[in-house]
Structures are given as structure tokens and as C-alpha cells.
N, C-alpha and C positions, 0 to 999 in steps of 0.2 A: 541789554540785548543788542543783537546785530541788525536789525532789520530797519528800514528807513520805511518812515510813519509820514503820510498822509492823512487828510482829514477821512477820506474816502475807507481807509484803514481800522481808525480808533473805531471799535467796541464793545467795550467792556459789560455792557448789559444788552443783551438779546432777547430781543420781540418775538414770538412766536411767530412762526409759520414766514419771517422774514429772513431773518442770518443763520440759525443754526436749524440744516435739514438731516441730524439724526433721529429715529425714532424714538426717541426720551419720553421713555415713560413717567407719567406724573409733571409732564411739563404743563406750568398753571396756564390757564387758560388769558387771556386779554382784559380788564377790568374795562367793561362798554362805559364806565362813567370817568375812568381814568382819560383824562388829556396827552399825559404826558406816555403811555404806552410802555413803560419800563415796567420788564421783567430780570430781577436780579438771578443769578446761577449762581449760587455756593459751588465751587469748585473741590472734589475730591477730599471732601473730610475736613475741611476748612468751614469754621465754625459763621453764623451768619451773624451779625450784628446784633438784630431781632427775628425773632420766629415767630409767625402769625398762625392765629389759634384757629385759622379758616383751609384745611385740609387742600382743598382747591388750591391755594396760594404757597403751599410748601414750597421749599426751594428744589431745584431740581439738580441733581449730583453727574458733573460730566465729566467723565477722567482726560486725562492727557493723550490715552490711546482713542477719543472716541473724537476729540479735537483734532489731533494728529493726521485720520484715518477719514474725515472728512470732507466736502468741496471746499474748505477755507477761509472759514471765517477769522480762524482766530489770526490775529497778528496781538494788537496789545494785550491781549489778554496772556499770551505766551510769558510775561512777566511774571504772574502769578501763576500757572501751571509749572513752570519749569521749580517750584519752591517746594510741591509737592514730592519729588525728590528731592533728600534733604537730610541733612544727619540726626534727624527724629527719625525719621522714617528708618534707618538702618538702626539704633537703640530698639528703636520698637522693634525691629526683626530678631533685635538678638536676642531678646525678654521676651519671644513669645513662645518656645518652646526649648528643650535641650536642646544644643547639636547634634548631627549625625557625627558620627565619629568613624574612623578606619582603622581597621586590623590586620595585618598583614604586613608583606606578604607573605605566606602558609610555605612547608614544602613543594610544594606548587606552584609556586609564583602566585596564588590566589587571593584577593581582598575581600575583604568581609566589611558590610555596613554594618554600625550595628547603631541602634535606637530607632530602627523603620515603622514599631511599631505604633510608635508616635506620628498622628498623620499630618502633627503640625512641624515637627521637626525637620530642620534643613543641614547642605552641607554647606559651609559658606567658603564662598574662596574670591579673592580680590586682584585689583589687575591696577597698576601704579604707573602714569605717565612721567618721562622723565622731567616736564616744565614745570608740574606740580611740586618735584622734588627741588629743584632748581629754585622756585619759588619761596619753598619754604627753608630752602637755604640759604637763600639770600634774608629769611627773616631771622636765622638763628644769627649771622651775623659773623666773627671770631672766623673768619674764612673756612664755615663750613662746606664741604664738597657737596656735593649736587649726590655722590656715591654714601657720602656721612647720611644725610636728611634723608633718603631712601630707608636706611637701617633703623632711623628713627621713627618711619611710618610703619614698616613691617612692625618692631614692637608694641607701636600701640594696637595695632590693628590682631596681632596671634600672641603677642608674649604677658605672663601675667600680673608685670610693672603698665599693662596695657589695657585694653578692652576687659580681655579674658579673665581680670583679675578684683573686676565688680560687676554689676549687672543682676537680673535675678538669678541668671545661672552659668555666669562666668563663660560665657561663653564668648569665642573665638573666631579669628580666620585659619582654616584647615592651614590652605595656601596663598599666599599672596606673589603674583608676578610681576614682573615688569613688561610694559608695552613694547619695550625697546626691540624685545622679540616678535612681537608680532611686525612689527612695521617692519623691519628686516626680511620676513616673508612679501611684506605690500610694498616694498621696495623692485624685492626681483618680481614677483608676480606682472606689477607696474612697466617695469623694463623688459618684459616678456609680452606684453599686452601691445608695446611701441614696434618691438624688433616682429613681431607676429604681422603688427596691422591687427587691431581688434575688428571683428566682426560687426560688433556691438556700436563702438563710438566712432564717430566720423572726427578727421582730419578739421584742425586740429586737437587732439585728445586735452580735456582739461582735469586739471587735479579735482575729486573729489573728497575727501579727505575732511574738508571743513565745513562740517553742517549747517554753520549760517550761513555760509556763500551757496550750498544746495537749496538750503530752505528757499532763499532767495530766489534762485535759479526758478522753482518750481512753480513760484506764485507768481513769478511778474515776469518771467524770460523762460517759455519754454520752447524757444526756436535753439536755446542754446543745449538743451538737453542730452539731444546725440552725441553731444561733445562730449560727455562726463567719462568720467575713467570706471569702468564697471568691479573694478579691484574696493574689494572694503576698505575701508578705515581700520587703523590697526584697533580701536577700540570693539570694534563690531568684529573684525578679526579674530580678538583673543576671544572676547565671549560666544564666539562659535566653534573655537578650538576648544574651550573649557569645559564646553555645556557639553556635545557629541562624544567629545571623548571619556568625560568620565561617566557618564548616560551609559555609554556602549561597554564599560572595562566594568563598573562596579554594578550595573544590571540596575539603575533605578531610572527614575522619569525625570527629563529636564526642571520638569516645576520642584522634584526637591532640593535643587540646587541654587541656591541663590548667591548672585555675580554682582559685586560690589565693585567699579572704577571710577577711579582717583582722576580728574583732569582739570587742567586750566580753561573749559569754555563752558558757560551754562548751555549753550545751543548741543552743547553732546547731549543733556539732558532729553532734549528732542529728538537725537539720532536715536538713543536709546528706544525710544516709544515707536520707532515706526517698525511697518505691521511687515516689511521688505525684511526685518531685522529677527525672526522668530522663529520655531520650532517648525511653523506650516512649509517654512519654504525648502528645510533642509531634509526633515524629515516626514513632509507629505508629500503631496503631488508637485511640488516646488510652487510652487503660488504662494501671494503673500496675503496674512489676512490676521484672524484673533489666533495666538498661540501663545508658546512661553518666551516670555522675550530672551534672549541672549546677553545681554546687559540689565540686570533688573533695578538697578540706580545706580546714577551717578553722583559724587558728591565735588566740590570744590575744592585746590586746593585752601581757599579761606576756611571751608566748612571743615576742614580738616581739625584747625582751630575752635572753631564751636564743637565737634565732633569730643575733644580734650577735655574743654572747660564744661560739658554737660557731663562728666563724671569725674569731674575736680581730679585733671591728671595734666601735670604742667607739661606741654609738650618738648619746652625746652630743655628742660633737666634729664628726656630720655638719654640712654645711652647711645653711643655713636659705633659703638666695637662690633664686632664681626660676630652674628647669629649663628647660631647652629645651623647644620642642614635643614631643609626643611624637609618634610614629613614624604616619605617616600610615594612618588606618585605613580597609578597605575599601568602604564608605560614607558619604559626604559626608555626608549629614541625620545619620546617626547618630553621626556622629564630632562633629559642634558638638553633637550633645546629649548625648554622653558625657564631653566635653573643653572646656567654653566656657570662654571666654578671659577671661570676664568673668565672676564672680558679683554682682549689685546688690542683691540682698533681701537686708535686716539678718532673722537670726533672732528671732523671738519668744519672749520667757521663757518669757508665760505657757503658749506651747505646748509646754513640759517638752522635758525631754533624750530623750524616744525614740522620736521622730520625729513627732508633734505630728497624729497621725490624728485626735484629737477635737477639737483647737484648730481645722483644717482644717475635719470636717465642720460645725463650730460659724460660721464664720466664712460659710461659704458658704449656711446657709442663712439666716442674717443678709443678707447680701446679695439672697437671691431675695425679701426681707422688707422692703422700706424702708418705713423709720421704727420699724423693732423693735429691743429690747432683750436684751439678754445680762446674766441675772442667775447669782450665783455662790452655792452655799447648800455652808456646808462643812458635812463629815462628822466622826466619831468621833475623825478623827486627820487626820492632812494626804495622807494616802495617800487618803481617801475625797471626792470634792466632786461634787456633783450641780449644775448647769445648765440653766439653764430660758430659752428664748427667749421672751420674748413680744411681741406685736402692739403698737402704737400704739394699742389701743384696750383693751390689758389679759389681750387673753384669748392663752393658751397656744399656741403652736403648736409648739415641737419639745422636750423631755426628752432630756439623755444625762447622762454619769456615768463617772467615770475609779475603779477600785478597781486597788491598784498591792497588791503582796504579800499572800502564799497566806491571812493569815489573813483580811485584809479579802473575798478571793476567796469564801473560803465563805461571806459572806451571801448575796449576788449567787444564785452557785451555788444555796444553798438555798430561793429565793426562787423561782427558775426550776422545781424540782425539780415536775413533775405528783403531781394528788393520786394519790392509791390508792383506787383502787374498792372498796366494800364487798362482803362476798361475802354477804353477809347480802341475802336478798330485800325490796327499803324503804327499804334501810339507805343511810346519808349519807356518801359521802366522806372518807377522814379523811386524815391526814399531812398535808402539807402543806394543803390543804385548811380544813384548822382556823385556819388563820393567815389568812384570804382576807383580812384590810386590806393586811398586810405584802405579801403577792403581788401585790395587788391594784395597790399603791405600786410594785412594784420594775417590773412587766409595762408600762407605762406610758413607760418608756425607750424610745427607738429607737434608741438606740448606748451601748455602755458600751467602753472604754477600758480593758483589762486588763492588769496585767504583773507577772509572778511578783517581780519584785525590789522591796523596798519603797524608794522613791525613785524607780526606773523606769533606764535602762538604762545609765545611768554608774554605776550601783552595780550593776553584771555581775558576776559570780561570776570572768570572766576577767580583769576590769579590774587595772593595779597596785593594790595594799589598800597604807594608812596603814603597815603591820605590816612591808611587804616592806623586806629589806635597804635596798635602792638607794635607800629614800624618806629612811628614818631618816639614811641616808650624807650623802645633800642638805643634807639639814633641819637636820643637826649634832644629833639628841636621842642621850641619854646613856641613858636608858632607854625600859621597852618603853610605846609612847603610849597613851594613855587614851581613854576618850569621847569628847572635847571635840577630842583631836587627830584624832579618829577624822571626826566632823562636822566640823569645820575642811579636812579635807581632802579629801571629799567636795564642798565649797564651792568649793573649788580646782578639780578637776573643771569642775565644774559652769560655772564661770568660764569655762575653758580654753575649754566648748565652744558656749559664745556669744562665744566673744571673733572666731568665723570672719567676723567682720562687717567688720573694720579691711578699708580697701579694696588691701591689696595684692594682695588675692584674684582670683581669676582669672575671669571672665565676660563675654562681652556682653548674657548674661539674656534670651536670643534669646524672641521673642517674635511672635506672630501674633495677629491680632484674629479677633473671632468675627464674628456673618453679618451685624449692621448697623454694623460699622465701628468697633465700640470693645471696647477689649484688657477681657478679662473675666480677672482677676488676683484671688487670693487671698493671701495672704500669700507676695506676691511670687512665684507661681506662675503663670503664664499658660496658665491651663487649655485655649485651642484647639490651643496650640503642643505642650503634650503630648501631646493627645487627635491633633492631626496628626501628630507623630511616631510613635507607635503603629500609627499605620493606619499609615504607611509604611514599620515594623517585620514589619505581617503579613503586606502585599503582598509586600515583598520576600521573604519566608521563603517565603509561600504556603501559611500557617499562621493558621487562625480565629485569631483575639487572644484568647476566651475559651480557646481552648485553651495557648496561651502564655501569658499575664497570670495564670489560674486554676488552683484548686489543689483538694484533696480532703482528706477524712479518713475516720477509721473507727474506730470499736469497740476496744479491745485487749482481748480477755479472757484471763484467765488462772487457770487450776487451782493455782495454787502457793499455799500455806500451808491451803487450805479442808480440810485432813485432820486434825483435832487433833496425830494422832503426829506428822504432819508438821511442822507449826507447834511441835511441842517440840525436834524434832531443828535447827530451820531457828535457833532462838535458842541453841541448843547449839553449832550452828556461828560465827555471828554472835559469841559469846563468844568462842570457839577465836580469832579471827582480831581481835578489839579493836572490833567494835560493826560491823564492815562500811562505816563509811566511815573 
């Protein structure tokens, strides 16, 4: 996990009426003879050790959405929630009833469900980051493409060398996507939010995008909060494109659908579960609260691999060769921009592995700039680089700055932090305030680039590690790898996931021009064709786009450790159980 642990932080068992204030029913009451005041929580269907034959004392069952949606208690305990999604959890979904299937389309262009009469039956459709592919490209080895291991995961997941081809009832992914399309909308969306001036986020705008750097953000920095980009993540993205659209085309309820994505960071696990992310906010009153999530699990790419070996199917031996179309979807515009046939844009290094939001807004307003320059000024370490446009005639016109892993984060952070008022009548400002060059430097930004992982998002906390069995098996190493194979393999990655460029790739790079007849393209992105499909995303829903595309945050506060006793008993426990992660 991403999050930096204090003592004040660890607790994995919760006291009543002290850490966790949801209303949990059957939570057991305090043992007056107990000393030690520990109440364990069986988390979400995870079995307890011992079960006590004293009613009173049951365990009490807290889901991830009831944590999530809470003042804050959980931090270590996110180690074990985020496991409750998990490639059990998608087997169990596929063995719990037939699938929904599609018919169509009719002389009409009309689609037909059919199996609704089953109230447990679903339609399942999946959505695949490109670093998870890259990932497991780099684990097949023989210079698989990052475009090959894509084809190998669609297989396992819709074809019946795959999934669909055991199980109790063979069942399938309808559709499987790639993200690659949604972030291409949270690209210009992003560069629309910059060239706008958002409403929403204040100067400097930060990337939100990476759920552990929000997660973060929320529980221990919420001065920094106006800063965040109000644009989704492309994973909350697609599963809001997914869910709306096919809800509204084939006439059923969000909850029969269920949205399975593929990504390299357990912390999406967590994006997943919040309550900003569901059915109440798109299609209730916009508010965010219990509804259908938009993402209903995430898996790893490692679990990808357990995901094979729980129904003895070598993932290596799938095929690599080019799929059939997939299964025709109820939207013509939306289906070429979910599925083009053709990819033509080569990726850009310099735009990093995690989806390249500052290379994007760097690029674009280069373009609204001719004859201006893009100068590069590195930082402290390679994680930190600041970026300065300037004019044709010298003088400055746009500042950003990409800071990748939590320690470089906390400058940023601190830099942002408001001073503190004096309470002294006269008196001057202090904290941060004292530093006013350094703020003075950092406030001058208009985008910063953030990502909890140092390296950015091929080095996900999910991704296969150097370390795992299956790499070493490949590689033929005889002992456990070092540094060097440590980076060496991270490079491999990294490889894997520029290599999408070789033109087996699928696309016609569908494209529209803007309003005097020439295609306005950023790094191979044709910003009217997305900004048109959008609009023909809301229309059809009949859903604002800021209320689709846009997202929220908030505060997390939390009472847990601020009791000295507390904080002695909370590291007494943390001991008891080997440091809590």
C-alpha cells in the first residue's frame, strides 16, 4: 500500500465506541473484565480464526464501502480490505448465475437481453489498463508487445481457451476494453479544465488520477484539496461510460451489470469503493452516497495470474493473434471509440508510463503558443522535473511540474500548506509563511503531475515485482535478484509498455476536425472527435457531462490514535500481530 504509517495510524482491531463510528449492527459490546479492550472485525466474508459460541461476541462484518465512506479510521487495515476484491471474488461472480447475453441488433437496430429472468444473472464487461498489459508482457518474455499480452488477456477473460470455457456455466466477458480510451477523453477533458480555468480547482490544478496520492491527500492534507483535477480517472471514467450507457441502450438497471478492471495499483481497489464513484451521483440527485458502484472490482495485474492458475489455464501458452470483433455494442459512435480497429499514434516516452496528463497539457498549450518553447529543468532526483513554456520572445507563459513518490510529494504539499495567522494583535504570519520565496516558487505552477509510486504507474504496488516466482522461473536466476535486476526489470516494463506502437495494433484513429477545417491533434489525440463523442455520450444518457466526466472529494477525519492511552495500546497491538502490514 501507498500510505505512510504512524503509530497514531495502526489499527487493525477496533474498540467500540472509540475508532470505528458506523452504525454496525451486532457490534459486540466491551468485555468489563477484559484489560486489554480488543475487539476483533472479521472483514467482509473473511473467515475468523475462532468463532465464539457467546452471540454477544460475534464478529462484526464491515465492508470496504462502510470503511471507505467513514471519518477514517481505516489506514492499516486497507491492507486487508483492498484483498476482498480479488480474483475469488470475480470466479464467484461468474458461478453464480448464467450470463445475460445480447441479441441483436433486430431490423431496427434493437438489442434484446435475454436471461433477465434470472434475478441473479449479470452482464459482465471488463476494462484493461495499458501497464497491466505491459506488465504481463514483460512476464511473457520472447519480446512480447504490450499489444500481444492485451490479446492474451481478452482471451482469457471472453474466449473459450479462457474463462468461458469452465466454470459452472461457462461463462464470459460480453466486452472487454481498453482504458487507453477513456484516458484519451481525461486527457482533453483535463486540457479543457486548464485552458477553461476550472471553477472547481484552484491554481495550481493537481493530477488526480492516482488514488493513493488522493487517498492521501484526504486524510492528512486537506488544505491541498481545491487543488485536485475534478476530471475522473480513466478507470472510473470507463466504468461510468459502461454502466450509463448500456443501462440506457439495452433498458436494464446498473446493478445487472457488472464491471470488472484490470490495473497495476491496489489503491484503485479503493477508488473503486467510493461512494463519489456510483449510480446516486450520475443518476440521482448527483450526490454521492450507497449506490451501484461503476467499477465493481478491481483485480491485479499479478491476480491476473492467480485469476489462470484457479482454473488450471496457463496464461502463457494463450494465443497472441488477432481476435475477432467483438460482440457488437449498442451504440454505433460509441462502439468505434471504444473498439477502433485501428490505433495510429506512436506513444510518447517523454509522456511517462501513467498516462501522460502533463506531457498532454504541456503539448497543447505549446500548440495554442507558436513559435514557443518547452524548456526541461530537472529536480532533486528523476521523480522531480519542472517545465517551463516560454514565448518566442523569452518571457514565461505556462509553469508545471510532475513530483512522482510520497517523499518528493511532501514538498509540493508543504509549499501549498496556508500560512497561520498570528493570534498576537500586529503580529506576522508564521509557518509556512516564513518560507514566502519557496511558496512564493512552488504557487506559480499551474499543473503539477502527481503519483504516489516513484517511477509513476508500472511500478504499481499490483504490478508482477522482479521478486515474484514466475519472473525468476523465466529469467532462469538461481538466487533471490538484486538492485540492478531490480531496475533492469522495471526497464523491461517500461519497454513492454511503449512497445503498443508496432502497427499490428488495432485502430482507424477515427478523427474529426474542428470549426475551420483542420484536425486539432495532440499527441495523436484528436481533441474534436473526443470532445464530439462526449457530447454524444451525454445526449444519449441525458446526463450533464460534468456530472458524468466529474468527480468529488472530502475531508477524512479521524479520532483514532489522538488519545495518548490509545496510541500506547494501538502500537501494543501493531506488535501483537508483526507491525500491521
Amino acid at each position: 500500500m501507498s500510505a505512510i504509517l504512524s503509530a497514531d495510524d495502526l489499527n487493525d482491531f477496533i474498540s467500540p465506541s472509540v475508532a470505528c463510528i458506523k452504525p454496525i449492527e451486532a457490534l459486540p459490546t466491551a468485555n468489563e473484565a477484559s484489560t486489554t479492550l480488543e475487539t476483533e472485525v472479521i472483514l467482509g466474508g473473511l473467515e475468523p480464526p475462532s468463532v465464539s459460541a457467546d452471540p454477544s461476541n460475534s464478529p462484526s462484518k464491515i465492508s470496504l464501502t462502510d470503511c471507505l465512506a467513514c471519518s477514517g479510521c481505516v489506514t492499516s487495515a486497507e491492507a486487508v480490505l483492498v484483498s476482498l476484491q480479488s480474483h475469488n471474488e470475480v470466479l464467484g461472480m461468474l458461478d453464480s448465475a448464467p450470463a445475460l447475453r445480447i441479441d441483436g441488433p433486430d431490423s431496427a437496430g434493437q438489442f434484446q437481453v435475454l436471461g433477465l429472468d434470472n434475478p441473479g444473472a449479470k452482464l459482465f464487461v471488463a476494462s484493461v489498463s495499458p501497464q497491466s498489459r505491459a506488465s504481463l508482457a514483460a512476464a511473457c518474455g520472447g519480446n512480447t508487445t504490450e499489444a500481444q499480452a492485451g490479446r492474451m488477456i481478452e482471451r482469457l477473460l471472453c474466449q473459450p481457451e479462457g474463462l468461458a470455457g469452465g466454470g459452472k456455466f461457462n461463462n464470459g466477458f460480453t466486452w472487454v476494453a481498453d482504458t487507453n480510451t477513456a484516458r484519451e477523453a481525461c486527457l482533453v477533458l483535463g486540457a479543457d479544465e486548464v485552458r477553461q480555468g476550472s471553477s472547481t480547482s484552484s491554481k495550481p490544478v493537481l493530477t488526480s488520477s492516482c488514488p493513493g496520492w488522493v487517498c492521501y491527500a484526504e486524510k492528512t492534507h486537506p488544505h491541498v484539496l481545491p487543488h485536485l483535477s475534478r476530471v475522473k480517472s480513466p478507470q472510473a471514467l470507463m466504468g461510468t461510460l459502461l454502466k450509463t450507457t448500456l443501462s440506457k441502450k439495452l433498458g436494464i438497471s446498473p446493478d445487472r451489470i457488472w464491471h470488472l478492471a484490470v490495473m497495476p495499483c491496489l489503491d484503485k481497489k479503493l477508488e473503486a469503493s467510493r461512494e463519489e464513484l456510483t449510480d446516486s451521483v450520475w443518476a440521482g440527485d448527483g450526490q454521492s452516497g450507497r449506490g451501484v458502484r461503476d467499477v465493481d472490482c478491481v483485480i491485479t495485474s499479478k491476480e491476473i495470474l492467480m485469476l489462470t492458475e484457479s482454473r488450471g489455464i496457463d496464461f502463457f501458452n494463450l494465443p497472441k493473434t488477432q481476435l475477432p470483433p467483438p460482440t457488437t455494442f449498442p451504440d454505433s459512435k460509441l462502439y468505434d471509440f471504444l473498439f477502433p480497429r485501428r490505433r495510429v499514434k506512436t506513444p510518447v516516452k517523454d509522456a511517462g508510463t501513467s498516462g501522460g496528463n502533463l506531457h498532454f497539457i504541456l503539448e497543447d498549450v505549446v500548440s495554442r503558443n507558436p513559435g514557443s518553447k518547452l524548456q526541461t529543468v530537472s529536480g532533486r532526483n528523476a521523480d522531480v522535473v519542472e517545465y517551463n513554456v516560454i514565448s518566442s520572445s523569452g518571457e514565461p507563459i505556462f509553469k508545471a511540474a510532475k513530483y512522482y513518490g510520497f517523499r518528493n510529494i511532501q514538498n509540493i504539499v508543504r509549499k501549498l500548506k496556508p500560512a497561520k495567522a498570528s493570534k498576537m494583535p500586529g503580529g506576522r504570519p508564521f509557518g509556512a509563511a516564513r518560507k514566502a520565496a519557496a511558496q512564493s516558487k512552488s504557487l506559480d505552477f499551474s499543473y503539477v503531475e502527481i503519483m504516489a509510486c516513484p517511477g509513476g504507474c508500472t511500478n504499481g504496488g499490483g504490478q508482477i515485482k522482479v521478486t515474484d516466482p514466475v519472473v525468476a522461473e523465466r529469467k532462469g536466476w538461481s538466487s533471490d535478484p538484486g538492485p540492478q535486476e531490480q531496475k533492469d526489470w522495471l526497464a523491461e516494463v517500461d519497454e513492454a509498455y511503449f512497445s503498443m506502437s508496432d502497427s499490428e495494433t488495432d485502430g482507424d484513429g477515427s478523427a474529426s476536425s474542428n470549426g475551420d477545417g483542420a484536425m486539432e491533434v495532440i499527441d495523436g489525440v484528436c481533441l474534436s472527435y473526443v470532445r464530439d463523442t462526449l457530447a454524444h455520450w451525454s445526449e444519449t444518457t441525458g446526463i450533464d457531462l460534468a456530472r458524468l466526466a466529474h468527480t468529488s472529494y472530502r475531508e477524512v477525519i479521524s479520532d483514532v490514535g489522538k488519545d495518548a492511552s490509545e496510541t500506547q495500546r494501538v502500537i501494543q497491538l501493531a506488535g501483537k500481530i508483526g507491525g500491521g502490514w
